[in-house]
N, C-alpha and C positions, 0 to 999 in steps of 0.2 A: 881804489878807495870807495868809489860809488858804489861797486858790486858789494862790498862788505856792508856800507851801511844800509844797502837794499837789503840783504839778507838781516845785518839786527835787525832790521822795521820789521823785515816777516816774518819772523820769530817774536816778537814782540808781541805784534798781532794778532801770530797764531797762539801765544799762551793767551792774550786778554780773552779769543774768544772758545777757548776752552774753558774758560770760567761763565762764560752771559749766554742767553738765548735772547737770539734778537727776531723783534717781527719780519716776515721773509718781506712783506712793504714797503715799510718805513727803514728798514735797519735800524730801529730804536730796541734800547734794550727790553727784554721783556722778563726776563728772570732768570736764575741759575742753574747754569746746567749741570743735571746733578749725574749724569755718565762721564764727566772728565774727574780723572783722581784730583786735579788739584782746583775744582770747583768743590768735593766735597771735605777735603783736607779746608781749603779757605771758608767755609761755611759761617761756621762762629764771625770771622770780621763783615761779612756780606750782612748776616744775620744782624747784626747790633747795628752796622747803617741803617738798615732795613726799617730798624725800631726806632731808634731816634728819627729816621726822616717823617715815617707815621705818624709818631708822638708831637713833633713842630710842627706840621700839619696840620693834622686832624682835631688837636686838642683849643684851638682858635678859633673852626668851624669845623664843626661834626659834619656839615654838609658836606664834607669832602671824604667823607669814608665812602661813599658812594662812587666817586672818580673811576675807574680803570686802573689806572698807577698806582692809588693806596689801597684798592684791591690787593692786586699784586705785593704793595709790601706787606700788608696784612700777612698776606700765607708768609710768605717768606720769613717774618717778623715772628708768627706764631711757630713756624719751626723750628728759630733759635729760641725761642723761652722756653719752650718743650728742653730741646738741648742742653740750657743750662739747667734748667731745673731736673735734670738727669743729673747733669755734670754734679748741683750741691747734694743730691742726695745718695749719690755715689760715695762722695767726699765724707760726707758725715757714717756713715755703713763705713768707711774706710779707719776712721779716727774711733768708733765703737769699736771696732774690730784689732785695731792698734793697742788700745787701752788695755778691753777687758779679755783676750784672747790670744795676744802674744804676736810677733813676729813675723813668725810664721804662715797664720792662717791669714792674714793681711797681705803678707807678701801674695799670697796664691788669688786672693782676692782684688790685687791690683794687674796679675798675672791674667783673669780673668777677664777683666775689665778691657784691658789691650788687646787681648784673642778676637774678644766683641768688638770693639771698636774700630780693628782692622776687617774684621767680616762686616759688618754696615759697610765700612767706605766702598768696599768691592761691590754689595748689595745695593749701595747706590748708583754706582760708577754701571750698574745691569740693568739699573728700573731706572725708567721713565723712555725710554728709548726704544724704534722700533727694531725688531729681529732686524737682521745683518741679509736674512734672505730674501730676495727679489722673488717677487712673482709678473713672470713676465707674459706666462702661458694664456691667451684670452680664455675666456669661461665657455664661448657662444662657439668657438673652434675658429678654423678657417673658414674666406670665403661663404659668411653666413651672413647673408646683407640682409639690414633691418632699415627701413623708414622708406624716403619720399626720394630721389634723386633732384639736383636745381640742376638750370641752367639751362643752354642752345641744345646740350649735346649732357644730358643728368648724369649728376656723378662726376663728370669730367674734373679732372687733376692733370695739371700739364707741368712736369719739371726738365728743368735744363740744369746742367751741372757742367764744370765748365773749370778745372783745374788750373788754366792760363789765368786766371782771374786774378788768383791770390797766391802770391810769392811772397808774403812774409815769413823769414828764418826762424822767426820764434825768438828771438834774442833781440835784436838790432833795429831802432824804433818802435814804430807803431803800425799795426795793421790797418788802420784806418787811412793812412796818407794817400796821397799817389805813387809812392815810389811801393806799394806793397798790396794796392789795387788797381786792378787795371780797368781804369772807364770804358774805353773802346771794349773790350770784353763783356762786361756785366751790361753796356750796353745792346749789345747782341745776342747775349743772355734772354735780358727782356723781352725785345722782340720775337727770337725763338719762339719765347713762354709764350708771351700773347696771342702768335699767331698758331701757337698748336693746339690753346685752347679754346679757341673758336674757327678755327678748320680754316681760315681765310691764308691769304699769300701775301696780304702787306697790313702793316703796321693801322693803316686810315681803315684799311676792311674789318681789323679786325675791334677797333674802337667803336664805328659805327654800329657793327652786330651787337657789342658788350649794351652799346646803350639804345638800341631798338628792344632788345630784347626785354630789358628792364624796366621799358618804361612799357611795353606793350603788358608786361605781369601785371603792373601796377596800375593800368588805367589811364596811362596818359600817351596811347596811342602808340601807333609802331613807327618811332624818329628818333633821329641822335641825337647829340647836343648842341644845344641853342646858343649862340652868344650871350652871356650876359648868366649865364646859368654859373653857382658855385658850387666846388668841388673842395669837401673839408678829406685831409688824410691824417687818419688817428695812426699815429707812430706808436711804439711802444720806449720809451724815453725812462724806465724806471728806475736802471743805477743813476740817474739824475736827480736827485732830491733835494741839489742846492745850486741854487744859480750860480756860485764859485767852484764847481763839481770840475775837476781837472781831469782828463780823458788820460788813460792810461791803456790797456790792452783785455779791459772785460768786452764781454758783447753789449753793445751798444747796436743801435741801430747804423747799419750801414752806409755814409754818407754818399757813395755811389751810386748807392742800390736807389735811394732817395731822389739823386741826382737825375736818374735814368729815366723813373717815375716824372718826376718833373718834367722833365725836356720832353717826353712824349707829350706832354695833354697840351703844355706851351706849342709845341712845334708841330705838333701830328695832327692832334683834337683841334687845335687853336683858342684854348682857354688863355683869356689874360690874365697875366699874374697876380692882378688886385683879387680875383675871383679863385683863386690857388688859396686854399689857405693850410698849415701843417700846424695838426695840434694833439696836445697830451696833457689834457685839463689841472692833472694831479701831481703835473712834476714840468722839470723844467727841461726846455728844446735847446743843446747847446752849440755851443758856436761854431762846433766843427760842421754841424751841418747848417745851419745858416751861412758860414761861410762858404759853404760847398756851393748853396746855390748860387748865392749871389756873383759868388766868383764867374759865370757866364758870360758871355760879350752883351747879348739881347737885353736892355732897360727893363724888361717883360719880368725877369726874373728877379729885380729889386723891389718890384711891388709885391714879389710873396709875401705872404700873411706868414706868420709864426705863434700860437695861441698858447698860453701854457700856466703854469700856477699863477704866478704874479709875474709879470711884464717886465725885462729888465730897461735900463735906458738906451737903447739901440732901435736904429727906425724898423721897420714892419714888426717889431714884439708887441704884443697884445695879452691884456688878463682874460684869461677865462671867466666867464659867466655863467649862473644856474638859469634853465629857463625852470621856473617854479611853476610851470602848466605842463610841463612834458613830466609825469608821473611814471614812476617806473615802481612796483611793484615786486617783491620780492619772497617766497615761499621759505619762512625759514623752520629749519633741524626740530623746535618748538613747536612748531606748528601756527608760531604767530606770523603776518604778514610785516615786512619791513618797506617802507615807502622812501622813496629818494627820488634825484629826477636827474634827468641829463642836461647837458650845455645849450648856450645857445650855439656855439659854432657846429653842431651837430643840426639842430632844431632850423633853424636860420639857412641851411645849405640845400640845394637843391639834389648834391649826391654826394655820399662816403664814399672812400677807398678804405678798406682795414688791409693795414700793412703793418702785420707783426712779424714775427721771427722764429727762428725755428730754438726754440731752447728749452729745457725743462725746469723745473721748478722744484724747489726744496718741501712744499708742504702741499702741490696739487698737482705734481707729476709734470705737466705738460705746460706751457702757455704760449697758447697761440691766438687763433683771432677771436674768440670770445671770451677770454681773459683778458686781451686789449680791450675793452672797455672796462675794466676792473677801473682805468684810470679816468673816465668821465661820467663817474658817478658822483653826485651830489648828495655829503649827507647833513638832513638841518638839523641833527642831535649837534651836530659838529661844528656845522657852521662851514662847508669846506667841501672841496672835491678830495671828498677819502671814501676808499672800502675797505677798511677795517673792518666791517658789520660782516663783508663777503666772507670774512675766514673762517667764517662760522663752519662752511663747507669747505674746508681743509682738508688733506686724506690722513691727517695724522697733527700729529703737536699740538692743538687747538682740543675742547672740551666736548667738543661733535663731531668726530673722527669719521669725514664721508664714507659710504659706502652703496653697494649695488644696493638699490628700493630704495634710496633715499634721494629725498629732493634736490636739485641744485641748482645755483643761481644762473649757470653758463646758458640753460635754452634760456634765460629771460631776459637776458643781456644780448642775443642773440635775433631773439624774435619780436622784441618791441617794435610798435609800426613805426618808428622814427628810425633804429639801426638796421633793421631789415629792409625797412618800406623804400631805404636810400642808398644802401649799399650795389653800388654796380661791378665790384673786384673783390673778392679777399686775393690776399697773397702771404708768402711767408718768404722774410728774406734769411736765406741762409747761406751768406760768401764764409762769413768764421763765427762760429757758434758758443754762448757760451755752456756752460757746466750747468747753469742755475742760475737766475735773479743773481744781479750783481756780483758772480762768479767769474773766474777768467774764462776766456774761451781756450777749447781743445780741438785736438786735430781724432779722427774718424779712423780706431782702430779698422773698423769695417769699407773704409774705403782706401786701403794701403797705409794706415798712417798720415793721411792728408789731409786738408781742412774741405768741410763740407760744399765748400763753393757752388751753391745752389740757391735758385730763386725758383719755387711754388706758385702757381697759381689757379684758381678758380671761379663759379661763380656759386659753390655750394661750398659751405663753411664745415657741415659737418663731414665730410669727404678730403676737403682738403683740412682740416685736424686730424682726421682718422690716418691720413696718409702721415702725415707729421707724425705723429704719434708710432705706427710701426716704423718709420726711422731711426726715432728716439730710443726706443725700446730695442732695437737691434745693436745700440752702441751701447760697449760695456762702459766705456771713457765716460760715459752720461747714468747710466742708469748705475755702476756697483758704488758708488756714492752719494746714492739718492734714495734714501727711506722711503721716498712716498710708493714708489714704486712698487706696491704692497698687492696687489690682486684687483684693485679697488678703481685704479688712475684713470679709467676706461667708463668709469658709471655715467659723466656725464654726457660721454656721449651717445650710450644709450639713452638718455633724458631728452638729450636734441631732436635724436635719428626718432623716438616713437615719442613726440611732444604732446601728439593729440591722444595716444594712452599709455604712460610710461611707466617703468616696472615700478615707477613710490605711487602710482594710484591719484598725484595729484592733480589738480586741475590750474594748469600755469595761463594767468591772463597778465602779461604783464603792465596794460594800459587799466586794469581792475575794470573792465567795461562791460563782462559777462560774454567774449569773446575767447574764447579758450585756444590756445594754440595748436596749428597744425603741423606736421611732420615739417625739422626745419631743416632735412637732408639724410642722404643714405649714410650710413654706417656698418663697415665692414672691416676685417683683418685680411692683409696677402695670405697666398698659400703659402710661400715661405720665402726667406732674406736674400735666395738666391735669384731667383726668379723675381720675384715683387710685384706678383699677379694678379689681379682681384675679378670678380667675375664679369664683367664686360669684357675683360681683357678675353674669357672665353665665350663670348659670344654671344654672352646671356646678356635678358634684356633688364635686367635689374642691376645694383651693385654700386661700385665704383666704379672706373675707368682711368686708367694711369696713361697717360701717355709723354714719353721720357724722349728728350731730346739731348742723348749723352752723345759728344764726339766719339 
């Protein structure tokens, strides 16, 4: 009985959302999609809500025609009076034509009408949507490294994969528990990863290097970390959007993967847990991973911090804050500048971690560590941690459809001195991956049919996305259901890799200080999905550098 009423719901579902295009963000509706036949078959009742919710609206205060929302009904609104007023003057051409010309020529002329009205639905059901074909081929070829390399060892990408990890069936629970991830595993994972990517033999050598390193780039001498120093980890939390959000089997951030993180800086680093803090300004941290942590023996790990939209009643949650002195800057599609600013848990912290995930994205290909900050943007048209403004640079559905020479927000969210100036890790967790923002996760035609069981890491953002990214691009399970994947999905990272002169010609300052950005990492394509080679791997002293820790 549960399997039937699971399937009505997802058919349910799946008609509602063949009829709505929803923001790939918020999952709020944004308008009608007008490629499903019974989006355009329903149009007329969409249409007349459409109009009457404008008309109660609007007609109280006109100052709301300006809104976003009565935008939207607007068009929508003016498509159905269009419509009808097709529809009356069809009707009346039909009763003319009844009257004064018989039967017959009526009859042909309602015959008409149907032939038309059946070719639009189809004509709809083809426009607004991108072609079906993928362009997956880089422009620049293989192996054609552009920018700066970061890091002890530039370029360096270090992944561990690790099939023991995750034993979920696919049917039976959840992938997220213990009984379907294996801690001892992904904990071993980690250390692998971190110690292949700074060349060291134990777990303390290889945290010590991460934060000499980082602190000697930035001026504050060649030391690790100090007691009393904070360590914020921006999560990527986005199918979270309501603090009663019940976890089900999308990709969500990995509660082990989380866990592992944790226990190193607690146990390895010897950060105290008041000074841990895990946040995702724009949505909400849920309980399976603050249970994961706390669930610990060590007291250490009940004073984690957990930062996030608004604070539920549970001890260590916390609301997010704007620091309104931390300006971040924005180069938008227009040409005008957009200003917003980040957190204080960002602002406030002595060092980041970005810990995003390996998945793609329904309207910008990819998101990984600099689309994790899409969620600790600050906007004060809004009042709010949102980036709704960011969609501006979309590769597709939005009204400035990204493309190669065009600007984009990812180097400026990337290179501001507060998330650059602090970041000592990127990573990317990928134990089970999903499809897309709030998609399920799938299993890795390209790796037998199995789930991606992998954890990423770096100290160069745009090397470790590039490597993400030909991952992603290699999986059809990800990419033949994914429009953005259009030729385009790749721009920003050339925007990153050549920040100090990139192919839009702009000049990205994102503190507005007349400081212009320099190169914020290498970018490169493997030779090919077999090998997964990139040019350090032969020898060269430019490139990326892959180095794979697969049993």
């Amino acid at each position: 009985m549960t399997r039937l009423l699971n399937d009505i719901r997802d058919h349910l579902n799946s008609f509602f959302e063949q009829l709505v295009k929803r923001c790939p963000k918020t999952g709020r509706i944004v308008g009608v999609r007008r490629n499903s036949y019974w989006g355009a078959i329903l149009f007329p009742v969409i249409g007349l809500a459409a109009l009457l919710w404008f008309l109660v609206r609007v007609i109280p205060k006109p100052s709301r025609a300006a809104y976003p929302c009565q935008r939207l009904a607007a068009g929508i609104s003016g498509g159905f009076v269009a419509y009808l007023l097709g529809t009356l003057v069809s009707l009346g051409i039909y009763r003319h034509l009844y009257r004064y010309r018989g039967k017959i020529l009526s009859g042909l002329f309602i015959l008409a009408c149907v032939l038309g009205g059946t070719l639009s639905v189809k004509m709809l059901a083809a426009k607004g949507e991108p072609s079906d074909v993928r362009v997956l081929t880089p422009r620049e070829g293989a192996n054609a490294p552009m920018g700066q390399g970061q890091g002890i060892y530039p370029g360096r990408v270090a992944w561990t994969q690790d099939f023991n990890a995750t034993s979920w069936d696919g049917e039976n629970g959840y992938w997220w528990t213990d009984d379907n991830t294996n801690q001892q595993v992904v904990n071993a994972m980690f250390s692998k990863t971190l110690q292949g990517l700074t060349g060291k033999t134990s777990d303390s050598q290889a945290w010590d290097a991460l934060f000499c390193h980082h602190n000697k780039t930035w001026g504050r001498g060649e030391r690790g970390y100090r007691n009393g120093e904070t360590i914020a980890i921006k999560i990527n939390c986005n199918t979270d959007g309501s603090v009663t959000n019940k976890w089900e089997n999308s990709g969500y951030p990995s509660p082990h993967m989380l866990n592992a993180l944790v226990c190193q800086l607690i146990e390895t680093v010897g950060v105290k847990g008041e000074h841990i803090l895990i946040v995702d300004p724009s949505r909400f941290i849920n309980v399976n991973l603050y249970n994961k942590i706390r669930s610990n023996a060590s007291e250490e790990f009940k004073k984690v911090r957990f930062v996030e939209k608004q604070a539920r009643d549970l001890p260590g949650y916390e609301s997010a804050q704007p620091d309104l002195n931390a300006l971040i800057h924005f180069p938008m599609p227009d040409g005008s500048i957009y200003k917003m600013c980040l957190p204080t848990c960002y602002t406030q912290s002595t060092y980041l971690i970005n810990c995003a995930l390996v998945r793609a994205h329904r309207v910008f290909g990819i998101t990984s560590v600099a689309k994790n900050h899409f969620g600790a943007v600050w906007d004060f048209d809004k009042q709010g941690f949102n980036p709704s403004a960011l969609h501006a640079f979309a590769l597709w559905d939005y009204p400035t459809p990204n493309k190669h020479g065009d600007p984009h927000s990812n180097p400026v969210l990337l290179g501001h001195q507060v998330t650059q100036g602090k970041t000592v890790l990127y990573m990317a967790d990928g134990l089970y991956t999903g499809i897309r923002q709030g998609g399920p996760i799938t299993r890795w035609s390209s790796m037998n049919n199995d789930w991606f069981s992998s954890v990423l890491m770096s100290q160069d953002p745009v090397a470790l996305e590039s490597v993400v990214y030909d991952l992603i691009v290699n999986e059809k399970n990800i990419t033949d259901p994914n429009p953005s994947f259009n030729g385009h999905q790749d721009s920003q990272l050339h925007e990153a890799a050549l920040a100090d002169r990139p192919p839009s010609g702009i000049k990205y300052d994102p503190e507005n200080d007349g400081a212009p950005l320099q190169s914020l990492g290498v970018h490169e394509h493997w030779n090919n999905p077999q090998e997964k080679k990139y040019s350090r791997n032969f020898g060269k002293h430019k490139g990326i550098e892959l180095v794979t820790m697969i049993p």
